[in-house]
N, C-alpha and C positions, 0 to 999 in steps of 0.2 A: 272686456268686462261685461258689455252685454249678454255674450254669449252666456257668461257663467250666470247671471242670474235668471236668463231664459231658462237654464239648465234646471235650474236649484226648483224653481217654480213649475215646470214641468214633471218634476219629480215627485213635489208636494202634491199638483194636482193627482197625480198618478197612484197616491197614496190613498189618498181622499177618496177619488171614486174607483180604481181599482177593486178594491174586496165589494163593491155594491155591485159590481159589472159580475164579478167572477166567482163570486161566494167565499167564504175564507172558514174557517175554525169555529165552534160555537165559541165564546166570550163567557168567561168565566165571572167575573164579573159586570155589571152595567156601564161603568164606563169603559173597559175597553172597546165598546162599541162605536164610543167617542170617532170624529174623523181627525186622521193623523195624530190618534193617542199616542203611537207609539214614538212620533219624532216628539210631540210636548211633552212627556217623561222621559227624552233623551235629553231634552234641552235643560230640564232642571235637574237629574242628576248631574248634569254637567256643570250648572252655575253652585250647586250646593258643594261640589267636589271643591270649586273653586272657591268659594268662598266660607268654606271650614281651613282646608290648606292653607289659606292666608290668613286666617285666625290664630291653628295653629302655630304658625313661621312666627306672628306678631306675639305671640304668648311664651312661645318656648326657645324658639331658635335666636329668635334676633339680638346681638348684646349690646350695650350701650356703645356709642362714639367711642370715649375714652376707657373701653374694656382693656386693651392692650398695652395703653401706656402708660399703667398700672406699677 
């Protein structure tokens, strides 16, 4: 388990200063200039996917207990 989180944080650092060592794309915007923009807008598409999907399941999908013994 250690290993993977040596890993993960290796990675993040690698993100971080990467593109300052190396140069990267102009940034079309100001924040993508941000460091590790691109994992922080991976990470909240991903909580907002998850928690619209469970909104919608709780709004639409779900039926009550006694749906079936109707």
């Amino acid at each position: 388990m250690k290993f993977f989180h040596t890993s993960l944080a290796a990675i993040a650092l690698v993100e971080i200063v990467g593109p300052r060592l190396f140069g990267s794309d102009h940034a079309h915007f100001w924040f993508e200039d941000l460091p590790a923009w691109g994992s922080l807008y991976g990470l909240a598409a991903c909580v907002a996917i998850i928690v619209v999907s469970k909104l919608l399941g709780k709004l639409g999908l779900v039926r009550p207990e006694n749906y079936y013994d109707r």
